[in-house]
Structure formats: C-alpha cells, structure tokens
C-alpha positions as CSV (number, residue, x, y, z in Angstrom):
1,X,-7.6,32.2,-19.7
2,X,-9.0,33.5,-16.5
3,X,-6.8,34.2,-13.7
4,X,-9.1,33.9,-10.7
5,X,-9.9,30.0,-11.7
6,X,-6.5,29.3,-11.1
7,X,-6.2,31.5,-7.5
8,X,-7.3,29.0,-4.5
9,X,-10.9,31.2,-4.3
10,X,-14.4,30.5,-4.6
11,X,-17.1,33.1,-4.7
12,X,-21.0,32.4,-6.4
13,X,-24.2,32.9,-5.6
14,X,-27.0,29.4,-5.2
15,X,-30.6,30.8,-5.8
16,X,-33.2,28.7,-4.8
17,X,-37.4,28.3,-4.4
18,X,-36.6,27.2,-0.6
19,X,-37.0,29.5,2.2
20,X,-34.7,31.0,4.4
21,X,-36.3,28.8,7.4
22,X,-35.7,26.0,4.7
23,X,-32.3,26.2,4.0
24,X,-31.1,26.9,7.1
25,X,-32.9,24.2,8.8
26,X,-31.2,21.6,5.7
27,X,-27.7,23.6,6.3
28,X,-28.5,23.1,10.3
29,X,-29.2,18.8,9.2
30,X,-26.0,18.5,8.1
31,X,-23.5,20.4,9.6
32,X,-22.4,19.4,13.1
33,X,-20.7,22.1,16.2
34,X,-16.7,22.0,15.9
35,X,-15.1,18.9,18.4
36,X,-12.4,20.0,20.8
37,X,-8.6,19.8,19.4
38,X,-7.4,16.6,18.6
39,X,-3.8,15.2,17.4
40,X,-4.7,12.0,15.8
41,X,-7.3,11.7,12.8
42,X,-8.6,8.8,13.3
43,X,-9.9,9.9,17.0
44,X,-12.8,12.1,14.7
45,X,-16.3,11.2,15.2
46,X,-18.5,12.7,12.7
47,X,-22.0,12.2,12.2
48,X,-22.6,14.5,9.4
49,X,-20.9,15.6,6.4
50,X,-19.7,18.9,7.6
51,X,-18.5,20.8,10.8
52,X,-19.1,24.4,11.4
53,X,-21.9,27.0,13.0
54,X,-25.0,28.7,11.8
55,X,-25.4,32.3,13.1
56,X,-28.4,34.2,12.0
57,X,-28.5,33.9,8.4
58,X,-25.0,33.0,8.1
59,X,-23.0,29.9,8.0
60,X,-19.3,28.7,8.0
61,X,-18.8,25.3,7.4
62,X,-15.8,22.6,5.8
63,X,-16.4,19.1,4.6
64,X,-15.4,16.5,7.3
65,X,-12.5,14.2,5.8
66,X,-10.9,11.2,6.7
67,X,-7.6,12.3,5.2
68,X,-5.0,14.8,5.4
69,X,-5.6,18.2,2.9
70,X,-4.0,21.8,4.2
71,X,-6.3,23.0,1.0
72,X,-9.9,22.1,2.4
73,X,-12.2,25.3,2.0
74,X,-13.9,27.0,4.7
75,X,-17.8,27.6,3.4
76,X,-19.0,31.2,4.5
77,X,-23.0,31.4,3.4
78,X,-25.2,34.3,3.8
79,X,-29.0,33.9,3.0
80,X,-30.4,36.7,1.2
81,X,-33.4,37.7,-1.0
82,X,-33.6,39.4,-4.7
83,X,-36.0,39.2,-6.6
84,X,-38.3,37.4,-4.6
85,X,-36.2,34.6,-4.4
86,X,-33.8,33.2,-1.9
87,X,-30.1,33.4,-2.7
88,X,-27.1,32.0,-0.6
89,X,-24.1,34.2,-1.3
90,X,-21.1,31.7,-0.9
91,X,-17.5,32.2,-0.2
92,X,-14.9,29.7,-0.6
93,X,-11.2,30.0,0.9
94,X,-8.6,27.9,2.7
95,X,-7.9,28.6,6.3
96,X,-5.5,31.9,6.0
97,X,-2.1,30.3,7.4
98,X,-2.2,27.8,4.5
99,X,-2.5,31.1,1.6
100,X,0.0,32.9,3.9
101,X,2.5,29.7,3.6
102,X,2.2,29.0,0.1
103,X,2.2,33.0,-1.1
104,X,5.6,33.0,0.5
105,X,6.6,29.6,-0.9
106,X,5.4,31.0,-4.4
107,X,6.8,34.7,-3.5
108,X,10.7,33.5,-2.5
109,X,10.2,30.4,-5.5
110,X,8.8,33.1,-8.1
111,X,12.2,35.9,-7.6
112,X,14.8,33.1,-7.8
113,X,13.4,32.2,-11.1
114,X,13.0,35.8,-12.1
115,X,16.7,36.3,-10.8
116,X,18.1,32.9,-12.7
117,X,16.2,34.1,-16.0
118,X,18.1,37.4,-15.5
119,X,21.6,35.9,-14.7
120,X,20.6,33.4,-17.6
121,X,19.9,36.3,-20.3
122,X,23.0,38.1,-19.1
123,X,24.9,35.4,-19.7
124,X,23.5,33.6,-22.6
125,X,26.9,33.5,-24.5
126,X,28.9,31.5,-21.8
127,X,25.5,29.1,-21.6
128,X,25.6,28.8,-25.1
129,X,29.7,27.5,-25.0
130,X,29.6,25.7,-22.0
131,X,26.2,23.9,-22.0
132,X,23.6,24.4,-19.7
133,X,22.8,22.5,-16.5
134,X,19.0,20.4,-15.7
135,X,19.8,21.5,-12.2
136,X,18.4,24.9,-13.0
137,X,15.0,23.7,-13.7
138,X,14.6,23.2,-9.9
139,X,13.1,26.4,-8.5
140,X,10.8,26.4,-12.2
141,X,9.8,22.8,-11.2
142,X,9.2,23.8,-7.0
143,X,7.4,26.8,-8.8
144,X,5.4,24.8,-10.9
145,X,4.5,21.9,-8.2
146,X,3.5,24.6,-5.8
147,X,1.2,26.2,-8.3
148,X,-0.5,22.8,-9.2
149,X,-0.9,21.3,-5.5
150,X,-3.0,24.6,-4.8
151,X,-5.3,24.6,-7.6
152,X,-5.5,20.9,-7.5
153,X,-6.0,20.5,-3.9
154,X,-8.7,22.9,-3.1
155,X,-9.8,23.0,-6.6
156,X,-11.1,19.4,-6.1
157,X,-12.7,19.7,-2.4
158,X,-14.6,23.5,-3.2
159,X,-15.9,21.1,-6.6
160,X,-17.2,18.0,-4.1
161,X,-19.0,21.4,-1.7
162,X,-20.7,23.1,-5.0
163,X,-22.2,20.3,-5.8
164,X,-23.5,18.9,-2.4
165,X,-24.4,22.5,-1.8
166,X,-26.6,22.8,-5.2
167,X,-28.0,19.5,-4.4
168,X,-28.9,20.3,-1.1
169,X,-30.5,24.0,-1.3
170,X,-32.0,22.6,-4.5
171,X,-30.6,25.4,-6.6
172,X,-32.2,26.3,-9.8
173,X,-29.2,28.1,-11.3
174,X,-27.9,26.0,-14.6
C-alpha cells in the first residue's frame, strides 16, 4: 500500500504526438477566463468544461461543476519536450485553505485518538471490569470519515480531469 494514493495529490506526466501550438490551442478550446465572484451557483454561466488561464506554456485550470465540492483540483500544466516528444507535466491539488482545514481537522482528530489509545492502554484493567463505552469510537469514526471524504472527494474529480485530459492531448501513455 502506497501512501501518496491515499494523500489528496496528483502529479503525472501526458506525452503526446501533438504540438505545443496543438495542445495549447485544444487546452485554450476548452477552458474559459475566471467570472467575477458570485454567491449563488446557479448564477454560473459556463460555456466550456473548465475555467482557468493559459500563460506561455503553462496552464491552471478546474473542472466547472454544477454542485458543491471543497475537494475540486486545481490543474497546473507545463508543456515540455523529451525525447522529441511533447510532454504536459501535470499537477493536481485542492485550493490550499481546504488541505490547511482538513490537516487541522485530521491533526487535532489524530492526537485525541492517540491520547484515548494511551489513557485506554493505561487503563485496560478498569475497562476490562467495568465495560467499555461505543461513545469512544467517535474521534476514530470523525478520524476515519475525514480520511475517506478527502480521498473520495478529490479522488473522484482529479479521475473525471485524467481522463478528459488524456483524451484531449491524445496521450499515448498506456
């Protein structure tokens, strides 16, 4: 089991036959400039499938969605060649308040269940004749929930962006 598939972060490398003009003219057909700040989601015009910028030979983009999800990776690209062949260097992350919120939620969760499995092992005798309460499974569950929701969540959107990417850039990687 590999850590970083479970850790909200995407990092891989597309190679394609297209050329740099290429890609960033079929990044540039589907990606549309960022809209002004807006309460209400249902106010969003979009006309293509993602919002972001193209700078040089480098691109940030996220998927637009209809629906609510903190997780949503921002795309970073970089065109490059190797070999003689075109590679887009990609970087998947969500937007830094959301890891900075749920590494404290996991941080404060993670040391109460460290602490409760070191009051429990302490105090295994007096659990052991009086019975042990559900209740502590809490902070495990929060723990737990916490741990899925992130992996799930942008798990499932930076999955949707590989392959529209790969389809796109017409990658020849397997």
């Amino acid at each position: 089991m590999i850590l970083k598939n479970f850790l909200p972060f995407e990092n891989y490398v597309l190679t394609t036959r297209l050329s740099a003009v290429e890609v960033l003219k079929r990044i540039a057909a589907n990606v549309q400039e960022k809209q002004g700040f807006s309460f209400s989601t249902f106010s969003r015009n979009y006309t293509k499938p993602y919002t972001g910028q193209i700078i040089g030979t480098t691109f940030t983009m996220s998927r637009n969605i209809n629906y609510r999800n903190s997780f949503l990776p921002i795309i970073k690209g970089q065109i490059t060649t190797y070999l003689g062949q075109k590679q887009v260097n990609i970087k998947m992350r969500p937007v830094i308040i959301v890891l900075i919120f749920i590494s404290f939620w996991l941080g404060i969760v993670g040391l109460v269940c460290i602490g409760m499995l070191f009051a429990g092992l302490l105090q295994i005798k007096q659990i052991l004749q009086n019975g042990f309460s559900p209740i502590l499974f809490i902070p495990f569950g929060m723990f737990a929930f916490g741990c899925l929701l992130t992996h799930f969540a942008f798990k499932g959107e930076s999955k949707n962006s590989k392959e529209f990417l790969a389809r796109l850039l017409e990658s020849i990687d397997k």
